[in-house]
N, C-alpha and C positions, 0 to 999 in steps of 0.2 A: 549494374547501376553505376552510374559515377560517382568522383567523391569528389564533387567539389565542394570545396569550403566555402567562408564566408564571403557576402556578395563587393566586389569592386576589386579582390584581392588582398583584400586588408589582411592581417593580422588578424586570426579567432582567436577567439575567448580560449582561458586553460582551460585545459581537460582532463577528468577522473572519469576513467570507468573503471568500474565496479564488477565483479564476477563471486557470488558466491559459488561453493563449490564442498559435495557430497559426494564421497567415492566416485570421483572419475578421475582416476589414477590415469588413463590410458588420455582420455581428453585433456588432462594438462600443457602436455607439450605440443601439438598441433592449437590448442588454442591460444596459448601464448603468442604461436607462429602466426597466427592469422591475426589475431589483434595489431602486430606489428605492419604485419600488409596491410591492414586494412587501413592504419593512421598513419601510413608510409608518406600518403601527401598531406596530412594535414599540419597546417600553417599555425601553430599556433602549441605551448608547452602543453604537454600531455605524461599521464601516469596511468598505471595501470595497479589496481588493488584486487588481488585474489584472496580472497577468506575461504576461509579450508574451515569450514561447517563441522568440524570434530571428526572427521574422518579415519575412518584405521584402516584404512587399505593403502594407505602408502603416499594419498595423496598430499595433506602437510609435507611430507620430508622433501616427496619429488617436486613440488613447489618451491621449495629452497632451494634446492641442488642449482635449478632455473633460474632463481632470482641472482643467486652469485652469478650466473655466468652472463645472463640480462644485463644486472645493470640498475644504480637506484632509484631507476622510473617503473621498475617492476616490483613492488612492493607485496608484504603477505603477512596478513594476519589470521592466527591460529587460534581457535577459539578451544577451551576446554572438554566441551561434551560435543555431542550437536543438541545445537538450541532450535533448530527450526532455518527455513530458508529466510524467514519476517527479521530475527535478531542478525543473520550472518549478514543481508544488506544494512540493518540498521547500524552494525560494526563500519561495515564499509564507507556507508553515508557520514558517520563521525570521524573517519580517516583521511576523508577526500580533502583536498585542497584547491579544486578547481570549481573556478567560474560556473563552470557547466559540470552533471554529473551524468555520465550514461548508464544503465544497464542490462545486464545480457546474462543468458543460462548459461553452465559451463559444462554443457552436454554436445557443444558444437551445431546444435539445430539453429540457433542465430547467428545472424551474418555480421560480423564487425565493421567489415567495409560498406554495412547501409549507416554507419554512426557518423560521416564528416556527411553525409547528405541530408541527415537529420539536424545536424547542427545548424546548418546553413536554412532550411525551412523551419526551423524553429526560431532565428533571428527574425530571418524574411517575413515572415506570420507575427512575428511577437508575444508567441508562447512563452509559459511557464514551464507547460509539460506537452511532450511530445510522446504521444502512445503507439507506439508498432505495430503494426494489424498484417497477421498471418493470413494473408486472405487463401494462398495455393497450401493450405499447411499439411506438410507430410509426417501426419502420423494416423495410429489406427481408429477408424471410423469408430467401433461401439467404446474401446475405452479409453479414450482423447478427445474426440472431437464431437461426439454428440454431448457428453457431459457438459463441455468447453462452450458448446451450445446454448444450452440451459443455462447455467451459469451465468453467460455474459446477457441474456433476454433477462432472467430474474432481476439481475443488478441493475441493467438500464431500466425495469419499470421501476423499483421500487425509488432506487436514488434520482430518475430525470436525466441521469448524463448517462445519453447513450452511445457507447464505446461499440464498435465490434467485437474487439479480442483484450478483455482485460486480462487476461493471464498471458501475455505475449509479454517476455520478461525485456526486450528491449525497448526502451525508454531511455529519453532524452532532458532531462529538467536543469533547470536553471538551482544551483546550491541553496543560495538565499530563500529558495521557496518550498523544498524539499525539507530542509533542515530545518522549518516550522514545525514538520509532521514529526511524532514520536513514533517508530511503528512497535507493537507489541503483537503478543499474540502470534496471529499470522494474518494478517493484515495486509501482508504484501498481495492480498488476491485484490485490493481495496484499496489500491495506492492511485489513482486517478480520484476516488472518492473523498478522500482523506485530505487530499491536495485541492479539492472542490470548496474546503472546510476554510482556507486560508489565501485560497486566490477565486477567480473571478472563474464561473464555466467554462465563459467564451474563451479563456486565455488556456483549456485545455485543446488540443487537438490528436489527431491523428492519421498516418501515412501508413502505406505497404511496406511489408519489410520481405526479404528473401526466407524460405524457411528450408531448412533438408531436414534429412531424415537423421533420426539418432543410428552414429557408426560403432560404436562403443559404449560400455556399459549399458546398464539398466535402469529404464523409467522408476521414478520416485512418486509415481501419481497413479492412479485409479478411478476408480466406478466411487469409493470410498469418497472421495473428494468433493463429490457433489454434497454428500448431506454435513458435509464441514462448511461450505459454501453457504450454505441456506441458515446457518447455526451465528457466522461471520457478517450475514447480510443485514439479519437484525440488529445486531449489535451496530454494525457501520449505520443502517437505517435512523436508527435509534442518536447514536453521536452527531450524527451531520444535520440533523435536522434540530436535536433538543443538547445536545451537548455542554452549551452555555446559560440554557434557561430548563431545565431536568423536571424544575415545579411544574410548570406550564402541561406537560405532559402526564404527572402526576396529578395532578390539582384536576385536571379534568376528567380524568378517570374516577375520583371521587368526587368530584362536584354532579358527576352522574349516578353513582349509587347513590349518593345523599338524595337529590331529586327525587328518584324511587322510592328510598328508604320513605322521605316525608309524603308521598302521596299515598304510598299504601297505610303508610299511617295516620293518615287524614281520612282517608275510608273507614280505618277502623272506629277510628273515632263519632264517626258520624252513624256506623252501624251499633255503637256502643251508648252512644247519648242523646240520641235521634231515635233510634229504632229500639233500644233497650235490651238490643241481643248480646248472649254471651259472647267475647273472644278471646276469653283465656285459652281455649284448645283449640283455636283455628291455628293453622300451619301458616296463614298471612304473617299471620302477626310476630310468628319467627322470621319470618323470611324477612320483615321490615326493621327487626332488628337486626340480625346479618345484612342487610344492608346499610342503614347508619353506621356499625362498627366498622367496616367496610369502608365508608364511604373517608371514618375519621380516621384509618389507619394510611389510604393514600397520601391524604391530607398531609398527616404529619411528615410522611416520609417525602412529599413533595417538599415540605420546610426544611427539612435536614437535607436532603440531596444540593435545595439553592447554598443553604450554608455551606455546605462542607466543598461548592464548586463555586462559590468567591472566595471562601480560604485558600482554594487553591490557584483561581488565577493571581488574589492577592499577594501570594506568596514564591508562584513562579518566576524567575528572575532568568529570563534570554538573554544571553550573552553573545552578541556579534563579534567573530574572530574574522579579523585579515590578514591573512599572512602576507607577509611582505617577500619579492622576489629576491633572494640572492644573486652577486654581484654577477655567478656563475651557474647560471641554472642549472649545472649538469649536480654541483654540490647539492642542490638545494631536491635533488633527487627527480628531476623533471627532465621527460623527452623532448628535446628541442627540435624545430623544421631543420 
């Protein structure tokens, strides 16, 4: 694929990519080399941030060894344990200092050289986020890519925004819209969704990306993954839709048992002083009280969930940082064209 940059020849926007990275000691150095070729033409300051996921195989160190002889647009943060691939991007995303943020696996199955093409159709279009879609993806049928399947069908019905390959780690997003999202968890299966929370659908898209096959090391994913997926979906279901209003979701869940509670209590009532029959030992009349208590323990917890989620927007304070360019971008630790 080409790499052209942005459209007229202007001058692109800076650029951070982004690579977390889990024992692949042997993928460090070839991807380093390819990320260079790949942004060998792009017009515009560029860095590169590898986070080393807690690693003990050696990959931290040989990261370093790399970055002395790189250069300080090769940048590397080294996290204490491994926290998850969700936290070692969200390191990354609070590192970056560019305009534009890309990212990519650091198992060499993504192509760096489709990221100045993405740039440039992500301007052209007017995205936010630009999602990579695996479409030729080589990896194995029963434990990659039927999961990978499922997965991305479950998430387009449940959320609306229907992606091909939400687990295709390359991605292209504009800073300012990324760095909305807080990612936790593992979230990162659910970073189009998350990013749906704070910008507009339309302004999400997605393109083909090149895919190979893994040369080295060992897949970190499985058959397992699916029912982490489905565990992740609710939860993103759940934030993207009621996130801001928690009552609303709550409060009708008990405004439905309450309903029941009072009709089957209105039965009874009417069996009781209407008809004259006993219901002290009818099993209704439990049921319609587990319903009411039901109905009032939503209820409250619908009130406490609104409280405790204005305290918190109330109390959250976003801070917009711009870093200002040095006189000498090479100081200021940035790849110049």
């Amino acid at each position: 694929m080409s790499t052209s940059v942005a459209s007229g020849g202007e001058a692109a926007p800076s650029l951070s990519v982004v690579i977390p990275m889990y024992q692949e000691i042997d993928n460090v150095e070839p991807m380093v080399a390819r990320v260079h070729a790949g942004l060998a033409a792009y017009r515009g300051d560029w860095e590169l941030i590898c986070v080393d996921d807690g690693s003990h195989d050696g990959t931290g160190e040989r990261l370093r060894e790399i970055a002395e002889q790189t250069g300080p647009h090769l940048r590397v943060i080294r996290l204490r344990r491994n926290f998850g691939q969700t936290a070692a991007m969200q390191a990354g995303f609070d590192a970056a200092r560019g305009e534009l943020i890309a990212t990519l696996d650091g198992d060499l199955q993504n192509d760096p050289a489709d990221i100045p093409r993405m740039v440039s159709e992500l301007l052209a279009r007017d995205l936010d986020l630009l999602q990579g879609w695996r479409r030729q993806r080589q990896d194995a049928l029963i434990m990659r890519k039927i999961p990978s399947r499922i997965a991305n069908a479950l998430i387009g019905k449940v959320t609306g925004l229907a992606l091909h390959d939400y687990g295709c780690s390359l991605k292209v997003y504009r800073a300012e819209v990324i760095k909305e999202v807080r990612l936790l968890g593992e979230m990162h299966r659910f970073i189009p969704v998350w990013v749906a929370g704070v910008t507009a659908p339309q302004r999400i898209g997605e393109t083909q990306v090149n895919h190979r096959a893994r040369q080295f090391g060992v897949s970190k994913y499985g058959l397992s993954r699916t029912f982490r997926v489905l565990l992740d979906l609710l939860a993103a279901a759940f934030f993207l839709r009621f996130g801001s209003r928690p009552g609303h979701f709550f409060g009708s869940i008990g405004i439905v048992f309450g309903l029941l509670g009072a009709l089957t209590m209105a039965h009874l009532l009417v069996v009781k002083f209407a008809l004259g029959e006993d219901i002290g030992n009818r099993p209704l009349l439990f049921v319609s009280i587990l319903f009411l208590v039901t109905a009032v323990q939503f209820l409250t917890t619908g009130v406490l969930a609104e409280l405790m989620t204005r305290t918190f927007y109330a109390s959250s304070e976003r801070t917009h940082h711009r870093i200002g360019w040095a006189s000498d971008p090479r100081t200021a630790g940035w790849r110049t064209p």
